[in-house]
N, C-alpha and C positions, 0 to 999 in steps of 0.2 A: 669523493670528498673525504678528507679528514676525519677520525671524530673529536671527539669535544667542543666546541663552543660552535652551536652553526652560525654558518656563515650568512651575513645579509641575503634577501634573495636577487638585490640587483649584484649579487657579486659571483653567482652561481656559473658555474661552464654551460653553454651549449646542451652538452651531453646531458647533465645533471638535470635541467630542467624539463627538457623531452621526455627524458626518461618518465618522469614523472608526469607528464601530461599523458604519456602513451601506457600508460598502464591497464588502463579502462579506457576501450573507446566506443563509439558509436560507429557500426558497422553499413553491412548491407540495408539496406529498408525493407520493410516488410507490408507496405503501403498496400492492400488487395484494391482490384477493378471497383469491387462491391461487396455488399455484404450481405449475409444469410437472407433469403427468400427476397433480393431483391431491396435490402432496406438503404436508404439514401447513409446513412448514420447509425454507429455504434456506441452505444450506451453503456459505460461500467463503470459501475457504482463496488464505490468497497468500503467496508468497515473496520477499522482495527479496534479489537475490543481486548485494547490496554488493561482496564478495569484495574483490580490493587495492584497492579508491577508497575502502575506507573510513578508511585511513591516508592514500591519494594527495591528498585533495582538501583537508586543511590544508597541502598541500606538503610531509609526512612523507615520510621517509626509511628510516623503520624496518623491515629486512630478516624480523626477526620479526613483526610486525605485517601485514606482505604477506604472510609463508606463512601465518598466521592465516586471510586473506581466502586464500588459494590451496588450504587444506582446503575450502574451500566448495566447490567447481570438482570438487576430486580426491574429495572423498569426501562430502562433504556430499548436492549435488544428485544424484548418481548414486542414493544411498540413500532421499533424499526421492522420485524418480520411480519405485525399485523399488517402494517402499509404497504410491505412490499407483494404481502398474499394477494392487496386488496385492488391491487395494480397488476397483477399476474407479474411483476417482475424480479431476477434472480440477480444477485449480487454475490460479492465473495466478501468473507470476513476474513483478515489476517489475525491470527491468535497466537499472544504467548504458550507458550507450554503449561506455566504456573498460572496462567490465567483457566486453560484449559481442564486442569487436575483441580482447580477449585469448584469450577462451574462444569463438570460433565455435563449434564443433561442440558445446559444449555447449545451445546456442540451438537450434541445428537440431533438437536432438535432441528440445527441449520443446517445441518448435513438433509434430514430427512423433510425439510421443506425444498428441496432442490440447490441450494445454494452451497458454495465453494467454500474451504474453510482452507487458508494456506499457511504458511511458516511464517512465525514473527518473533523470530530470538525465543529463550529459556525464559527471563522474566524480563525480558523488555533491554538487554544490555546491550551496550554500543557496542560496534564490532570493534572501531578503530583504538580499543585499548586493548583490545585481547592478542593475545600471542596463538601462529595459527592453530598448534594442537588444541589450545581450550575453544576457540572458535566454533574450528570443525566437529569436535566431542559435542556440545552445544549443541549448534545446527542438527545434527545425527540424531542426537535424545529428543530433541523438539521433534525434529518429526516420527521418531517411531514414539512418541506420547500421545500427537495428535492420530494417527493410524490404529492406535489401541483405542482410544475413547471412541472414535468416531466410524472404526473399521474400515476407512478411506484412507491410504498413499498421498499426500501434498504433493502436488507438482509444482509447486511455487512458490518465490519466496517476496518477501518484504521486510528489509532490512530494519530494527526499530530505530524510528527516529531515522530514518531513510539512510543512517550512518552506515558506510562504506567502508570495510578495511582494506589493502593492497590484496588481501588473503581472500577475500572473498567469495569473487568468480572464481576464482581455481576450485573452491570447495564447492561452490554450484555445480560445479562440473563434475567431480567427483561423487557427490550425490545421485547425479541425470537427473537435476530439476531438468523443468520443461521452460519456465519461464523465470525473469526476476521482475519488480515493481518496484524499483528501491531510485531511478535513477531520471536524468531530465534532459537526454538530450535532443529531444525533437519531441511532435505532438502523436507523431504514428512510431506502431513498433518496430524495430530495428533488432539485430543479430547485436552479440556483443560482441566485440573484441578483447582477447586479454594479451596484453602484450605483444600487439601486432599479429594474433594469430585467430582465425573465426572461434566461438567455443560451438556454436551450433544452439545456444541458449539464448531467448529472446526477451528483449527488455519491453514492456509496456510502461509510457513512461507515467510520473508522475510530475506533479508541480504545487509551490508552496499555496500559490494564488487559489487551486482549487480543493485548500484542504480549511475544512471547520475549523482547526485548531490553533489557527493563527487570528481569527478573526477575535475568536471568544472566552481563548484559555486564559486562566485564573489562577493566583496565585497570593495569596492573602499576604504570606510574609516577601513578596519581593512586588516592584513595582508593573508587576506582570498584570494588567488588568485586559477586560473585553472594551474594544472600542469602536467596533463597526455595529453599527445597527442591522440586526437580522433582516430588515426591509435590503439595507444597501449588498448584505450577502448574497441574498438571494440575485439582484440584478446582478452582481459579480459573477455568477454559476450561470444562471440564466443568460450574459452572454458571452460565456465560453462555450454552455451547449450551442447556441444561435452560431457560431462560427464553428464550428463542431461543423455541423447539420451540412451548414451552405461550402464547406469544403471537402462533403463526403470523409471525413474521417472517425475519430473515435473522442466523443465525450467521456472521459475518465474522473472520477473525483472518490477523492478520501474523507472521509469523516468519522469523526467517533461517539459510541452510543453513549459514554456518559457528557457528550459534549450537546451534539445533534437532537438527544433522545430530549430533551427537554421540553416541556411545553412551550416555550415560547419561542421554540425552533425548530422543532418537528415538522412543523407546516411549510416549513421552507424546501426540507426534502418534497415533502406533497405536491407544491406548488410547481417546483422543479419537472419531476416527472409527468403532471396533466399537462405541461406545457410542451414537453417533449411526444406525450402520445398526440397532442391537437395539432403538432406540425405535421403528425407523419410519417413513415419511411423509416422509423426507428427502431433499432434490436437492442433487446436489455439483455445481456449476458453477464455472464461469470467471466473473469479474467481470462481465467481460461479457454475458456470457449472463444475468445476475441484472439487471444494468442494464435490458438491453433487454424484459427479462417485464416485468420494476416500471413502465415505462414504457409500454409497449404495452396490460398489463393494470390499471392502478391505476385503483381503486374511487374 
């Protein structure tokens, strides 16, 4: 196509539009017979702990909106790792970089409780504005910042704001992540494709429906308010686990500690998980750790 003015999209070639569909795709399946020790259902749970980048990365300024993201840190994550101790169960946290250099010791802390700590942008920035050398530079400093703090390699990534650029997976690849979470196109994990060609890198998908941050996120100066009642989220979660379970695959869900951590929502994750141990047959893993079954063991 031309450049300057683009074109309608009902006016696009053939070519033009494929092209564009085919850039990213959803591959092989990675569907396993079963999972660790025989459990009907796989459980993972993850955190992104946005904390202040989620004002910093428009270039906000708003003093309020940082301590917002600074409950995440103070109270949020602490109360998220009591529950998860208190459940013997292991989750991955995706972290900025800048969110990482602010709070070390809270990294440390997730690392050295058992849990996952993966790639989540420098301070939380969309991929699909960046050109790919800043991208990749990005990508590369995030994780050798989280590998200094933490003394653990990410093997994973989670795009902020699950924003996708063309450049992306190529950089995942070049990296040798092990896995992405950024993406939606099935409920089990899948190989990715980039441009019609395997990368060898496995997507565990995500979905908007099982993430806190749609139901509850706030936003004082725009019309952005919470409008689902923590009761009606919780039966949202609860029965995507419940068809989780009875289809043998992987209950996955996002949330966030300044969202989630809150008292009148905390209990929802609790609730979630004694419902999930009372059924049975259930493995709480790390991202990773569900990655590398689905791939080692897929049927």
């Amino acid at each position: 196509m031309s450049e300057g003015k683009p074109q309608d999209p009902w006016k696009w070639p053939e070519a033009h539009w494929r092209k564009l569909v085919n850039q990213v795709r959803a591959g092989r399946s990675y569907r396993p017979n079963g999972w660790r020790a025989g459990a009907r259902c796989a459980v993972a749970l993850s955190f992104d702990s946005d904390h202040e980048t989620n004002e910093l990365r428009d270039g906000g300024k708003s003093i309020g909106r940082m301590s917002w993201g600074q409950y995440g840190n103070r109270v949020g994550v602490p109360r998220i790792l009591k529950l998860l101790d208190r459940h013997g169960a292991k989750a991955t946290f995706y972290v900025p970089a800048v969110t990482a250099l602010l709070h070390q010791d809270e990294q440390r802390r997730v690392i050295a409780e058992g849990h996952e700590i993966g790639i989540h942008g420098w301070i939380h920035e969309l991929n699909s504005v960046l050109p790919y050398e800043a991208e990749r530079e990005l990508m590369l400093r995030s994780a050798d910042t989280l590998e200094k703090i933490t003394g653990r390699r990410p093997v994973g990534l989670r795009t902020p704001s699950w924003d996708f650029s063309p450049n992306t997976l190529r950089i995942e690849k070049e990296l040798a992540l092990a896995y992405d979470s950024s993406l939606m196109a099935d409920e089990d994990c899948y190989e990715l494709i980039l441009e019609g060609e395997p990368t060898g890198i496995v997507e565990l998908p995500v979905e908007w429906v099982r993430d806190d941050a749609v139901y509850f996120m706030m936003h004082r100066f725009s019309s952005l308010r919470p409008y689902t009642p923590p009761a009606d989220v919780l039966d949202i979660f609860r029965r995507e686990l419940d068809a989780a379970w009875e289809d043998g695959g992987i209950f996955q869900l996002t949330c966030h500690p300044h969202i989630i951590g809150q008292r009148s929502r905390i209990w929802i994750l609790d609730e979630l998980i004694r419902h999930a141990k009372a059924k049975g047959g259930v493995w709480f893993a790390t991202h990773a750790e569900v990655v590398e079954w689905a791939r080692t063991h897929a049927g």
